[in-house]
MITI-944284 format. One line per field, with one value per residue: x, y, z of N, C-alpha, C in turn. Coordinates in pm, 1 decimal. Atoms other than C-alpha are relative to their C-alpha. Layout:
residues N
n_X	X / ... $
n_Y	Y / ... $
n_Z	Z / ... $
ca_X	X / ... $
ca_Y	Y / ... $
ca_Z	Z / ... $
c_X	X / ... $
c_Y	Y / ... $
c_Z	Z / ... $
//
This chain:
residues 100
n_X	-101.4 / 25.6 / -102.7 / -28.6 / 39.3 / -65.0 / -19.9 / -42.8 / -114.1 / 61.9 / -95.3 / 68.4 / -61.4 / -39.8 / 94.6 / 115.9 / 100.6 / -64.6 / 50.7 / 49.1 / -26.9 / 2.3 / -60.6 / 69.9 / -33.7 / -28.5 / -57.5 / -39.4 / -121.9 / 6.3 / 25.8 / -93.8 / -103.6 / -10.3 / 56.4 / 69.5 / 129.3 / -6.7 / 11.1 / 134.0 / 94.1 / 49.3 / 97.1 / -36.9 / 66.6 / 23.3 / 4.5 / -98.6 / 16.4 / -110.7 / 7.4 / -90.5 / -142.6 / 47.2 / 174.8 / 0.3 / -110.1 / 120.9 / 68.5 / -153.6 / -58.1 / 163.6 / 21.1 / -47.6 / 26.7 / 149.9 / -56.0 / 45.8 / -101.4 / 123.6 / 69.5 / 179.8 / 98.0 / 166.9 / 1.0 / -25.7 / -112.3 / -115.9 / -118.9 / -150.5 / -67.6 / -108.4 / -58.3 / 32.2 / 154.1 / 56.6 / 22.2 / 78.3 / -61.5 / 88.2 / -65.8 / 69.9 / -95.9 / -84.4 / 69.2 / 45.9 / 126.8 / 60.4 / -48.0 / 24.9 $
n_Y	22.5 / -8.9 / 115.0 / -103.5 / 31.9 / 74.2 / 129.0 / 67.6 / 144.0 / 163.4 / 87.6 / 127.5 / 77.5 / 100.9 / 88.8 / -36.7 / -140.0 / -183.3 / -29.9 / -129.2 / -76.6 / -97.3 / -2.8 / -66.9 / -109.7 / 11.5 / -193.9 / 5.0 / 89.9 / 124.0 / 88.4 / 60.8 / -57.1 / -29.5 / 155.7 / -3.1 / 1.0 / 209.4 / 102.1 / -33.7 / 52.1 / 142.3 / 42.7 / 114.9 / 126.4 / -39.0 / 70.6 / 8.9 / 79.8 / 75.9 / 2.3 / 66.2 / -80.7 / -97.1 / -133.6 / -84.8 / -167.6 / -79.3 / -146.2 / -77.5 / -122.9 / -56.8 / -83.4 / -150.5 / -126.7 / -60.7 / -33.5 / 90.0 / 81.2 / 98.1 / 75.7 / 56.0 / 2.7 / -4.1 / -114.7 / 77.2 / 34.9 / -55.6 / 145.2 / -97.9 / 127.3 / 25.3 / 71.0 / 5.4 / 16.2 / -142.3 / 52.0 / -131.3 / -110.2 / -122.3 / -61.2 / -172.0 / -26.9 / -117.0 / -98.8 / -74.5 / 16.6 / -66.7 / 67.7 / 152.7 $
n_Z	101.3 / 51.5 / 68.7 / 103.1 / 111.0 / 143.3 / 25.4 / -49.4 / -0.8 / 10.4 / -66.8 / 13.0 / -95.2 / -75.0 / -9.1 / 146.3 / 16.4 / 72.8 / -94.6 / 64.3 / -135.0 / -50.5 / -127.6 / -85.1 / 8.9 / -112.2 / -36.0 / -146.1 / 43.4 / 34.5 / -167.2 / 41.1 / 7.7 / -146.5 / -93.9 / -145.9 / 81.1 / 65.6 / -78.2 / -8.8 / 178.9 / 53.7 / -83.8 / -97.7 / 71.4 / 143.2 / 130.6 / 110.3 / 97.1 / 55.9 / 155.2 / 100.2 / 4.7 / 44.7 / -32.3 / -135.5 / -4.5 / 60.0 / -70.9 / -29.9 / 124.6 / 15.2 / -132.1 / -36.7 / 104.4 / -1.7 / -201.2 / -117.2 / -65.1 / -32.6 / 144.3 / -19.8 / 68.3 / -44.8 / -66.6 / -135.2 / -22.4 / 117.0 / -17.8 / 67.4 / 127.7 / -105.1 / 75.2 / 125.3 / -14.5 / -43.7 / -178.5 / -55.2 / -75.8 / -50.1 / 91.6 / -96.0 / -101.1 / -2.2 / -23.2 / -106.8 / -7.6 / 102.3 / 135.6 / 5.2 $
ca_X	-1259.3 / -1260.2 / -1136.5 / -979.0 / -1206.1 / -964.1 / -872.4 / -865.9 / -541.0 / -645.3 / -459.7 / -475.2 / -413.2 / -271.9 / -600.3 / -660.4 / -907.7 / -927.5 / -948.6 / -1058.4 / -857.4 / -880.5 / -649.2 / -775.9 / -701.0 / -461.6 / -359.1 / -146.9 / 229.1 / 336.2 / 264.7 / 576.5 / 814.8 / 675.5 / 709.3 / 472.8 / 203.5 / 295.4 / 223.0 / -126.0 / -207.0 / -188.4 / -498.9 / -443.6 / -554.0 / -636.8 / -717.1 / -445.2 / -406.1 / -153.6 / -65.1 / 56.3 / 455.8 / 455.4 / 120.1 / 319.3 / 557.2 / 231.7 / 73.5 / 414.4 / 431.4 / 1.9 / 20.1 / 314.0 / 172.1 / -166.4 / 34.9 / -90.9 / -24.1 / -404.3 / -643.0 / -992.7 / -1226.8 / -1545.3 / -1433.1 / -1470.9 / -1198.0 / -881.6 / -528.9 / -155.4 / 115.1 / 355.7 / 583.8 / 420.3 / 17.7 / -204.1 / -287.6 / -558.1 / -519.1 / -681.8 / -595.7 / -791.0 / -471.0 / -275.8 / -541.2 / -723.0 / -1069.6 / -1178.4 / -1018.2 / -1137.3 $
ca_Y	994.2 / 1157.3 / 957.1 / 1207.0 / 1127.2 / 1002.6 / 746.9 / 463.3 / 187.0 / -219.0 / -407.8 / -763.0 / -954.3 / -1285.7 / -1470.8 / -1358.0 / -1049.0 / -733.5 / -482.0 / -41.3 / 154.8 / 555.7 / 752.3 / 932.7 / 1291.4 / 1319.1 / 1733.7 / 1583.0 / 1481.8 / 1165.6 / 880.5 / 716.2 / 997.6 / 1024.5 / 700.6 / 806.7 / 869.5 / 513.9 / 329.3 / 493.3 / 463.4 / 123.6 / -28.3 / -292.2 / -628.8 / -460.4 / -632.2 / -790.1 / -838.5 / -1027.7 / -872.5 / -1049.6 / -995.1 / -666.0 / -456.7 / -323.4 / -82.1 / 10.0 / 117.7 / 286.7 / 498.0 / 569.0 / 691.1 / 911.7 / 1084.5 / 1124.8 / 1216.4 / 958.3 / 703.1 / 542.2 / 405.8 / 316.4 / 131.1 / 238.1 / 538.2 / 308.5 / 83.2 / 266.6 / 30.5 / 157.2 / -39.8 / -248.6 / -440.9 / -651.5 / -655.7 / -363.9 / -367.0 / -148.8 / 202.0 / 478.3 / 742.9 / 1062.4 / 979.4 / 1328.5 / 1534.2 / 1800.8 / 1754.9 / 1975.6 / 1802.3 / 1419.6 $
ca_Z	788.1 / 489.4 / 162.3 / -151.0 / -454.1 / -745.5 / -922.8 / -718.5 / -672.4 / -785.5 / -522.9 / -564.9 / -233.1 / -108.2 / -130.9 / -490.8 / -378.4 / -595.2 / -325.2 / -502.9 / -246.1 / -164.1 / -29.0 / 300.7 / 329.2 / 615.7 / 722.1 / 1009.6 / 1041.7 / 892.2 / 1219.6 / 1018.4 / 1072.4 / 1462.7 / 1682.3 / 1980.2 / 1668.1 / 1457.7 / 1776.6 / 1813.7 / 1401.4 / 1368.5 / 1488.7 / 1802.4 / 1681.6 / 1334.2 / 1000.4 / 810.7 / 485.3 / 291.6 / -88.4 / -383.3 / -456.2 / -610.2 / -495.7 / -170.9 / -413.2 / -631.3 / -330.2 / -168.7 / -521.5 / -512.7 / -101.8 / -181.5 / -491.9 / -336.6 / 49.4 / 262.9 / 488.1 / 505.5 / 199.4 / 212.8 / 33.3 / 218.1 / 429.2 / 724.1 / 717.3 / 627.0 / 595.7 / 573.8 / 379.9 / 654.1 / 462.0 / 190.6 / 370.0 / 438.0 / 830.1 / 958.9 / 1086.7 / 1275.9 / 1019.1 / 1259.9 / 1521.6 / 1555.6 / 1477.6 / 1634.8 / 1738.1 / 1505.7 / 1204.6 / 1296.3 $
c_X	-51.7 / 56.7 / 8.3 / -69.9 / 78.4 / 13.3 / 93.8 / 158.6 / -123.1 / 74.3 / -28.8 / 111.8 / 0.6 / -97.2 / -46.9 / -151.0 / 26.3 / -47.2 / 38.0 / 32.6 / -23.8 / 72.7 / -81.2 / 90.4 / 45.6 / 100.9 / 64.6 / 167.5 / 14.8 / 40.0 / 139.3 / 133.5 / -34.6 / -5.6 / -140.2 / -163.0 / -27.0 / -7.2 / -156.5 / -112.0 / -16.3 / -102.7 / 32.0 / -85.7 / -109.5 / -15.4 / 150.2 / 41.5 / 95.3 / 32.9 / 84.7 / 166.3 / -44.0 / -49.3 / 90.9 / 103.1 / -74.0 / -78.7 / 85.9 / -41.8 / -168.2 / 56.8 / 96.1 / -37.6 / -156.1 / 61.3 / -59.4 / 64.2 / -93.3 / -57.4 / -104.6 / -56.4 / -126.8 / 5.3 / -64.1 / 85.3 / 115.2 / 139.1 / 123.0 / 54.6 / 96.1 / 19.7 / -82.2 / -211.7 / -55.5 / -43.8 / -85.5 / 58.2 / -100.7 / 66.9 / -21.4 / 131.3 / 95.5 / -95.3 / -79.6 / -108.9 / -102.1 / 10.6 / -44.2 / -117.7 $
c_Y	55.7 / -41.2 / 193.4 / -89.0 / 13.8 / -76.7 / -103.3 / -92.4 / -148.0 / -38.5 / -160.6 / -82.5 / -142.7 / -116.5 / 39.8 / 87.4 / 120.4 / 75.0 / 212.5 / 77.6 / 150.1 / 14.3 / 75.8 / 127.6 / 12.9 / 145.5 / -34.8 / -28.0 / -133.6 / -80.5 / -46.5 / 59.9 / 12.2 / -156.3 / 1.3 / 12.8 / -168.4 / -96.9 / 4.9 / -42.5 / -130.4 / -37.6 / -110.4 / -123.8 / 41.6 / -133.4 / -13.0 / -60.7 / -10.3 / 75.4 / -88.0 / 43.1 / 113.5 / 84.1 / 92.6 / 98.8 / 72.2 / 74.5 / 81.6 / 111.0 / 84.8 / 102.3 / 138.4 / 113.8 / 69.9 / 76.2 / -58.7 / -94.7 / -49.5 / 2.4 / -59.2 / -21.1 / 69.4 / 113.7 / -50.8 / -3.9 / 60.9 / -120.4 / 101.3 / -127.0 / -43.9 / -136.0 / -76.3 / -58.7 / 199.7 / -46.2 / 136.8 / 109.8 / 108.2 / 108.6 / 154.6 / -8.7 / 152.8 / 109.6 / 85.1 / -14.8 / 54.1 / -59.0 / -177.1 / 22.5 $
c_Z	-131.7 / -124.4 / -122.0 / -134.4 / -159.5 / -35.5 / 121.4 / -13.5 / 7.3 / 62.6 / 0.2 / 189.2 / -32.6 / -43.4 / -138.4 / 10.7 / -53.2 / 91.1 / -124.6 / 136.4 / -26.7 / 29.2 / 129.8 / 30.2 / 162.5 / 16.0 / 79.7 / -15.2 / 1.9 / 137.1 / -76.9 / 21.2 / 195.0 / 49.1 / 66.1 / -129.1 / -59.7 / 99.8 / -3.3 / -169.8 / 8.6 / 90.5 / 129.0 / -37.7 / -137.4 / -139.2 / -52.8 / -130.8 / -121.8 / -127.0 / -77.2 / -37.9 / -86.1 / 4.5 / 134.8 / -90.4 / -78.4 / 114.9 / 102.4 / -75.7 / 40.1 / 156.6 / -16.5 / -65.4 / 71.6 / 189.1 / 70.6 / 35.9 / 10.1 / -122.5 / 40.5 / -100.4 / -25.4 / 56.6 / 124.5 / 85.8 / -67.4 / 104.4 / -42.3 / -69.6 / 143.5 / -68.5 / -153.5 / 66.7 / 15.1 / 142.2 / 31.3 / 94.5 / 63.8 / -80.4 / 73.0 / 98.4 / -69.7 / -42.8 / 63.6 / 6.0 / -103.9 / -142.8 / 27.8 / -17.9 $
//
């Protein structure tokens, strides 16, 4: 995974954590516009994590200006937006061996 070095997004979740997201540089088509991909992105029993009202259309506006659909703190764990939590994702799905 590789994250795009800019200014981060402050997301404040659910439990009152400030979480310093990334986006992750994704060359692939959007898993959101393909089903058979958006089944594979989301992780299977993945992290989920709650945000405060508000944070899910701040990071909506951040993913589209930066073109993504994943966000990383660490360049680990990367998270998409599904409804008002972030929920872990495999962000390398649809790419070519060469590009993961």
């Amino acid at each position: 995974m590789q994250i795009h070095l800019t200014v981060p997004i402050t997301v404040h979740t659910a439990k009152k954590r400030k979480l310093e997201l990334l986006p992750v540089i994704q060359d692939i088509p959007r898993p959101s516009d393909d089903a058979s991909l958006l089944g594979r992105f989301l992780k299977p029993g993945g992290i989920q994590v709650p945000l405060m009202p508000g944070q899910s259309a701040l990071v909506q506006s951040y993913m589209l200006r930066n073109k993504t659909e994943a966000l990383s703190e660490d360049g680990i764990v990367a998270f998409t937006l599904q409804g008002d939590a972030l929920v872990e994702c495999l962000p390398e799905v649809g790419m070519t061996p060469t590009e993961a």
